[in-house]
C-alpha positions as CSV (number, residue, x, y, z in Angstrom):
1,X,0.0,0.0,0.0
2,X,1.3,3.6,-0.8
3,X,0.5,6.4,0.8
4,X,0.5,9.9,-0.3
5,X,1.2,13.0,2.0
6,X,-0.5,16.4,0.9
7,X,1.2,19.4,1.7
8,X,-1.0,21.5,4.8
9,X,1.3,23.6,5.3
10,X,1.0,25.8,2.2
11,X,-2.3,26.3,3.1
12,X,-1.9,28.1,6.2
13,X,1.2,30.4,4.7
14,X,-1.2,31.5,2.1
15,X,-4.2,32.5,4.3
16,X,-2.1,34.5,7.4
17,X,-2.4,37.9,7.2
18,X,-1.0,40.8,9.3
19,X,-3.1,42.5,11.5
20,X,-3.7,46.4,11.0
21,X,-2.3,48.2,14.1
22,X,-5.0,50.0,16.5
23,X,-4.0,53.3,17.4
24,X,-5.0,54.1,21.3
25,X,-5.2,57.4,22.8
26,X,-2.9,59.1,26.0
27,X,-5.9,59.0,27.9
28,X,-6.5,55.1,27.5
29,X,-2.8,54.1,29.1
30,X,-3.4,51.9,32.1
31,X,-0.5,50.7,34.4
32,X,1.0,47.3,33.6
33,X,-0.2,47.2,30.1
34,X,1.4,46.7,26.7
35,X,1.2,46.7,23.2
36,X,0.6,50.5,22.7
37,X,0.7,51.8,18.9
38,X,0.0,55.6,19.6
39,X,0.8,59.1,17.1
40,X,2.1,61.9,19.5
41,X,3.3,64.8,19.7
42,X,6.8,65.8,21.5
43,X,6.4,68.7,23.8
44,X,10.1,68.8,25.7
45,X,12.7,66.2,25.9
46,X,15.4,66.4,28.7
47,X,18.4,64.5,29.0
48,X,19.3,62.4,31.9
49,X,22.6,62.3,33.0
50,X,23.6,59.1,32.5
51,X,24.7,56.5,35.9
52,X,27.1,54.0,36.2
53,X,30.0,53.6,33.5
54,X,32.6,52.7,35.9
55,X,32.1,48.9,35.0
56,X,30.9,45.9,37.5
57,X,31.8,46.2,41.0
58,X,33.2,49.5,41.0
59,X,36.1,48.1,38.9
60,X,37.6,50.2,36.0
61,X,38.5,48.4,32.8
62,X,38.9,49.8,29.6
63,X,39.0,46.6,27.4
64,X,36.3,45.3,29.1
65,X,33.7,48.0,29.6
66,X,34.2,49.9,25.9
67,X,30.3,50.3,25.5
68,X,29.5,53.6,25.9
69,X,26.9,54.8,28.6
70,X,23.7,54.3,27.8
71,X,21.6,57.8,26.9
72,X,18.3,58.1,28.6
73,X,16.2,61.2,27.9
74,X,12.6,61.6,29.5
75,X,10.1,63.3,27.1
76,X,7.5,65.1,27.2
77,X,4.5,63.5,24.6
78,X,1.0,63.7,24.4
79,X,-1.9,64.2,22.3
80,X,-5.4,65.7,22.4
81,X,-6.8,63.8,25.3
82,X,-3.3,63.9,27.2
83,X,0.3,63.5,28.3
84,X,2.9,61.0,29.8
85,X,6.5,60.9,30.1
86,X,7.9,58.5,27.7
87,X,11.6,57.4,28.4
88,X,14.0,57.7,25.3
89,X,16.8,55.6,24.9
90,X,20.2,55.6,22.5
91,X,19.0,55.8,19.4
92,X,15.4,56.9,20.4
93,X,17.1,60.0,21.9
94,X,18.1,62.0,18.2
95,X,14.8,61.0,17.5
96,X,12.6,62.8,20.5
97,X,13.1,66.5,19.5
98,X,10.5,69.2,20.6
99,X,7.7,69.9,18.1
100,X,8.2,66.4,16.2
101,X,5.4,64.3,15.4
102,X,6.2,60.4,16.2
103,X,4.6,56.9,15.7
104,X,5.3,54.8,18.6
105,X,4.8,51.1,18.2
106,X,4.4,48.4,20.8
107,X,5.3,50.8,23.3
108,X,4.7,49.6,26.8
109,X,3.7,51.1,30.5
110,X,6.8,51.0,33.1
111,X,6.2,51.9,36.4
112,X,8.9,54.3,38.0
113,X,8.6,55.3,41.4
114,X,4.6,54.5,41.8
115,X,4.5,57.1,38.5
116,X,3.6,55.8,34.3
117,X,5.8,55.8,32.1
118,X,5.8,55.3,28.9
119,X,8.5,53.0,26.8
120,X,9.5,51.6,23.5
121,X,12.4,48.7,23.9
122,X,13.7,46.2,21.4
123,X,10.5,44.6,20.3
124,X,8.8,47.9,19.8
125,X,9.6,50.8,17.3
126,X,9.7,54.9,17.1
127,X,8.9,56.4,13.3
128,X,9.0,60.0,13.1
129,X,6.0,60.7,10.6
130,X,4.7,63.9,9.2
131,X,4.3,66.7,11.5
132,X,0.8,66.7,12.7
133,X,-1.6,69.1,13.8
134,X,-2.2,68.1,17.4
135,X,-3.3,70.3,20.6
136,X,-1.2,68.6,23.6
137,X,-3.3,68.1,26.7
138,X,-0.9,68.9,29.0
139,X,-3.4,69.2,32.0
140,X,-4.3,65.7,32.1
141,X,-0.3,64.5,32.3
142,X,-1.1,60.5,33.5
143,X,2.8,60.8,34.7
144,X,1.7,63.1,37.8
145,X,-0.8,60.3,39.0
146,X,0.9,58.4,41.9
147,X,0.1,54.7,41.7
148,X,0.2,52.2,44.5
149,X,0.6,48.5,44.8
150,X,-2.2,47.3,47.1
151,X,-2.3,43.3,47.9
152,X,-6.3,42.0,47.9
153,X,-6.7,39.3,50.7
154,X,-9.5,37.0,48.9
């Protein structure tokens, strides 16, 4: 007896699209959540001096520890409904200037001292896109809003 094998798998290749992405609003960011695609608008961006440098332990090594520091700004963004502070890092840095429209993409919520923040790391991306007409909310700033971890006895 013989038995022929038919090919499933070119089925399934043929048939998977991508998803569109769904753009969210400032306002919308909850704590702990990811996945963000979101168009804003950068309102200031200050550098943060940058920590550490001196290698591991306090030791100083030049061949081993030739990486630069890494560059951290904290910017400024928002759109119509409002504002967070989003943390920019390396490359992301030349990229956050004031007044520049960006598309961030599977940005992410980090929590930094009980405050949001917003971030994009290596599975995410920052686009700068054509500047935008948008009104920046900066009295509803979700960044200001002090957030506490509270343990629920069941």
């Amino acid at each position: 007896m013989a038995t022929t094998a038919t090919p499933a798998a070119t089925s399934t290749a043929t048939t998977s699209e991508k998803k569109k992405p769904v753009f969210v609003k400032v306002e919308s960011l909850k704590p702990g959540t990811h996945g963000h695609n979101l168009t804003v608008k950068v309102v200031e961006s200050n550098t943060v001096k940058a920590t550490g440098g001196g290698g591991r332990g306090g030791r100083v090594s030049a061949s081993l520890n030739s990486r630069a520091p890494p560059r951290i700004s904290e910017c400024l963004i928002g759109d119509e409904t409002g504002s967070i502070l989003f943390t920019a890092r390396n490359e992301q840095v030349d990229l956050m200037k004031p007044g520049a429209t960006v598309i961030l993409r599977n940005a992410k919520i980090d929590m930094f001292k009980g405050s949001m923040r917003l971030a994009v790391d290596k599975w995410g991306r920052v686009e700068i896109t054509e500047p935008a007409d948008i009104a920046v909310n900066d009295q509803n700033n979700l960044s200001l809003v002090e957030y506490e971890l509270v343990n629920v006895d069941e």
